[in-house]
N, C-alpha and C positions, 0 to 999 in steps of 0.2 A: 392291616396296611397291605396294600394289593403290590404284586413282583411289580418295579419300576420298566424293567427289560427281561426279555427273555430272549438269550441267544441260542439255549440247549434245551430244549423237549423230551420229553421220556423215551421218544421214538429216536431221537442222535443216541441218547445213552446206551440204548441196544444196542444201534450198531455199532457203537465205537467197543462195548463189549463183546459183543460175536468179531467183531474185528480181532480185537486183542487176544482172544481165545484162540483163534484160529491162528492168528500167527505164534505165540508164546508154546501152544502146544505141539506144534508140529516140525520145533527150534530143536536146537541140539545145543549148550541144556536145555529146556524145559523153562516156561518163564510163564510166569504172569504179573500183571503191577500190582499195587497196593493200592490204587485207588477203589478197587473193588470191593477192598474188606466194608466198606464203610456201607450196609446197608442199613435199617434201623436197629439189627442184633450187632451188629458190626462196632456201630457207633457205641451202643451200650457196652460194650467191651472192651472198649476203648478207654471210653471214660472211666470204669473200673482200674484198668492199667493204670493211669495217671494218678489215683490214691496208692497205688501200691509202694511199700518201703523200698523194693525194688532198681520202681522208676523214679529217677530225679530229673529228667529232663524239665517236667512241666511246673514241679515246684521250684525250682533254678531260674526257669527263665520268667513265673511270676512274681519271683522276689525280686528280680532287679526290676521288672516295672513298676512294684511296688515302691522302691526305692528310686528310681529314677526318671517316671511319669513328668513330676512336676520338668525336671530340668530338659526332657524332651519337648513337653508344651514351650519351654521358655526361647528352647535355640532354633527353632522350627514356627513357631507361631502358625500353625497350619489352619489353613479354613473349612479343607474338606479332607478328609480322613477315608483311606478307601484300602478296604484289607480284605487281601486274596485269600482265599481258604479261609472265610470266618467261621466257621461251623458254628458254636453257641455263642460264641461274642463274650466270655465270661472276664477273659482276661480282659480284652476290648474295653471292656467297663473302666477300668485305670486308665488305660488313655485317654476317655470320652469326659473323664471329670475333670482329670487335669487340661485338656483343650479348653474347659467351659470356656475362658473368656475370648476367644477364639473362635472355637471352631463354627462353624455352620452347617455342614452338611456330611455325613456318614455315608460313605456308599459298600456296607456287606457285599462278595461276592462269592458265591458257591454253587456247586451243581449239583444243591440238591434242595430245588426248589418250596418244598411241603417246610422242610428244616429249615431253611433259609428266610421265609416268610413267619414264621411263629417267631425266632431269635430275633427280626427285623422289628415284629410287633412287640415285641418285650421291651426292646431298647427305644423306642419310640415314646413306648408309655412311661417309662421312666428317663425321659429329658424330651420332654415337649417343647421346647423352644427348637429342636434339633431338625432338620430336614435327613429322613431316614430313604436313600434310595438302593433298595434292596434287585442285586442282578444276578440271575442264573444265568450260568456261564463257564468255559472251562478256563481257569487265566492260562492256561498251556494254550492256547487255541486262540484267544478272542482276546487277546492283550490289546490290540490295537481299536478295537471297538469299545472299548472299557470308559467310562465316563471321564473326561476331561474335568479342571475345575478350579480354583483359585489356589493357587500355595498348598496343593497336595502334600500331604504325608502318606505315605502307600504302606501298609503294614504288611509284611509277609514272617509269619511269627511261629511257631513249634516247632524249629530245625527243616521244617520240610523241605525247604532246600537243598539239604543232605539225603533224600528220597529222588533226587535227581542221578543221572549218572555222569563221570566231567566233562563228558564230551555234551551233555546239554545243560548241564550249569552257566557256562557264559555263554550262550547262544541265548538262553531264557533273560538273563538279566542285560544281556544287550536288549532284548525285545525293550524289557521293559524303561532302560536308559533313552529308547526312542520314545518313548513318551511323555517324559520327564521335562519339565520348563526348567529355567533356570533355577525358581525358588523351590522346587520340589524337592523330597525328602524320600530315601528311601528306611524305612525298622527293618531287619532283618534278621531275626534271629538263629543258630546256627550250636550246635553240640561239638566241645572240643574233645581233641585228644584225651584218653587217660589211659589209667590200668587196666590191660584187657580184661580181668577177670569182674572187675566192675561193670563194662560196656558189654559184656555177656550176658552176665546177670541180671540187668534192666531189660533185655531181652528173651529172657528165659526164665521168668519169676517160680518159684518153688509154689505157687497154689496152682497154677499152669492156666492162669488168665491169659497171657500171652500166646499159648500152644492154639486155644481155643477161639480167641482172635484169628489166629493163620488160617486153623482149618475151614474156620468161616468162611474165606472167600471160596470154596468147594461147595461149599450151601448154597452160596450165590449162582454160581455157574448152575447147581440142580434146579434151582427153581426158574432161572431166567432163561435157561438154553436147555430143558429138557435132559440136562447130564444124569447118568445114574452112579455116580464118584462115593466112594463109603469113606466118610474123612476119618473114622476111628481106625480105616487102614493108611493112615499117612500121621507117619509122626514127625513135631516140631520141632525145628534143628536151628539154634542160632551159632554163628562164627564168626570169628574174629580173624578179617583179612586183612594181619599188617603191611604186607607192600602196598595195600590201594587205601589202606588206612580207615576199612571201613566194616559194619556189621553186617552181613546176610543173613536175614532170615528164608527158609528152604523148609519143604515139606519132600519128608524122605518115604518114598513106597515101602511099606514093611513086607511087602511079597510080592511075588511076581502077577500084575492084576492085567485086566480090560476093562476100559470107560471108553463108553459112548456118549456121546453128544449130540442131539436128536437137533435141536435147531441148525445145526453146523454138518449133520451128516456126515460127521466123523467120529473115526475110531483111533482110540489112542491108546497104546502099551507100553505099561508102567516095566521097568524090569525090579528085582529085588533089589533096595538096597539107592534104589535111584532117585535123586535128589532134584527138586523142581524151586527156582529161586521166586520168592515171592515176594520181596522188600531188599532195597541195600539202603543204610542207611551210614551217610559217610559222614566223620569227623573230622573235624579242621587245626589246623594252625594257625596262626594268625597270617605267618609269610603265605599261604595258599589263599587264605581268605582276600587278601590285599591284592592277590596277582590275577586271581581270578575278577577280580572287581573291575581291576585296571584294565583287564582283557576287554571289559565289557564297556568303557567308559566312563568309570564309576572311581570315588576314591573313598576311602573310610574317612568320614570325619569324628566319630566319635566311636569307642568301644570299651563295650560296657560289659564286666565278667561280675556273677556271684562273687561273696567272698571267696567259696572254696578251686573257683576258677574252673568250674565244670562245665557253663554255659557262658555264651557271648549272645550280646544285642548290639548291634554294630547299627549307629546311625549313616548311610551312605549317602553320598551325593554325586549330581553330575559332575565331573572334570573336563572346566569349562576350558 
């Protein structure tokens, strides 16, 4: 099945990467985003993370769609189904059955075209009545160009909303509240509070799939910008920051180094010891998740936790 749209090309990707490199390294901390880790080794380490005992996020938040597909299909009655960040559409799949009587038309969105278009093809061939319109795109960027369509339901699902920071948490889901009709629906799923020694631990798993995730996106920078970065000299650091109630992950210089960056024509010095933030990932309350919603326009009408209360699926709406 051929991309429906393409807003992002290989050639934006670069520069929004030489962009981000160049500003995150030459910060004070040290920053880069986590959109990066995701190349094809990226992904596959990912998906590793998510079997892990570790991490509960992913099996949390597909037991309650397991569990609560049907009654999402029921109070929504959606016709088109359009989910930001679909990377394999796995879980996707729960929603797409319980819609059957429903829905009409699928629109995957992601930025990374090659992925985007196989996952598209999968779910296409397995519900052929379905209209599958598959867009590359960044939903950070291009929200307002994003397919319009009947009684949307917009899925935004893995916590990655908690990979935002607060100050663009409600400015994003304002965006996306300007899109929104009356009968529209937002999925949102989101990682609560717990025991820090747990929200560490899915971050730091003991086979050290996680560490090798982080350093990843250092592979990426070598092969896409010419970088010469040794990532066996940068170890994997997650922390638990309870005043802002959230996890970082950080890659720590183990010596005092130099990298260069041959596309970027820069040089950058590591000191010993010095910590470069590559992820935050924040968890919620309910009172934050609600205020932040309301910031945005938006009001919870339904919230949906695992039994053991680790994850939320919050169905949101406009507040008309």
């Amino acid at each position: 099945m051929p991309i429906s749209k393409r807003y992002l090309t290989p050639d934006d990707l670069g520069k929004s990467l030489r962009q981000d490199v160049a500003d995150g390294l030459t910060a004070f901390p040290k920053t880069l985003p986590p959109k990066w880790f995701y190349d094809e080794r990226g992904s596959e380490l990912f998906e590793e993370i998510t079997r892990l005992e570790e991490y509960y996020p992913t099996r949390r938040e597909r037991a309650i769609l397991a569990e609560r597909a049907p009654e999402i299909a029921e109070v929504t009655g959606a016709r088109t189904l359009l989910e930001l960040g679909a990377g394999s559409g796995e879980k996707t799949r729960l929603l797409l059955d319980a819609l059957a009587d429903t829905l009409r038309t699928y629109v995957p969105v992601d930025v990374s075209g090659d992925f985007l278009a196989l996952a598209a093809d999968q779910i296409a061939a397995d519900h052929p009545g379905l209209q599958v319109h598959a867009v590359v795109a960044d939903y950070e960027r291009h929200l307002d160009l994003l397919p319009a369509g009947e009684r949307r339901l917009i899925a935004f699902l893995g916590g990655t909303i908690g990979n935002m920071a607060p100050d663009e948490r409600v400015p994003f889901l304002g965006g996306l509240r300007a899109t929104m009709g009356d009968g529209d629906a937002l999925l949102l799923g989101a990682d609560l509070v717990k025991a820090p020694h747990r929200l560490v631990r899915a971050y730091d798993d003991a086979r050290g799939v996680t560490a090798e995730f982080n350093r990843n996106v250092l592979r990426v920078i070598n092969r896409e910008l010419g970088a010469d970065f040794v990532p066996e000299r940068f170890e994997h650091v997650a922390v638990w920051d309870g005043p802002q109630e959230r996890i970082e992950m950080r890659l720590r210089s183990a010596r005092a180094q130099t990298v260069r960056i041959a596309a970027l024509d820069l040089v950058v010095e590591f000191a010993a010891g010095e910590e470069m933030r590559t992820e935050i990932s924040s968890k919620f309350r309910r009172e934050r998740f609600e205020a932040e919603a309301s910031a945005a326009g938006l009001r919870v009408d339904r919230w949906w936790t695992d039994r053991d209360g680790d994850f939320v699926l919050s169905l949101v709406r406009p507040d008309l």
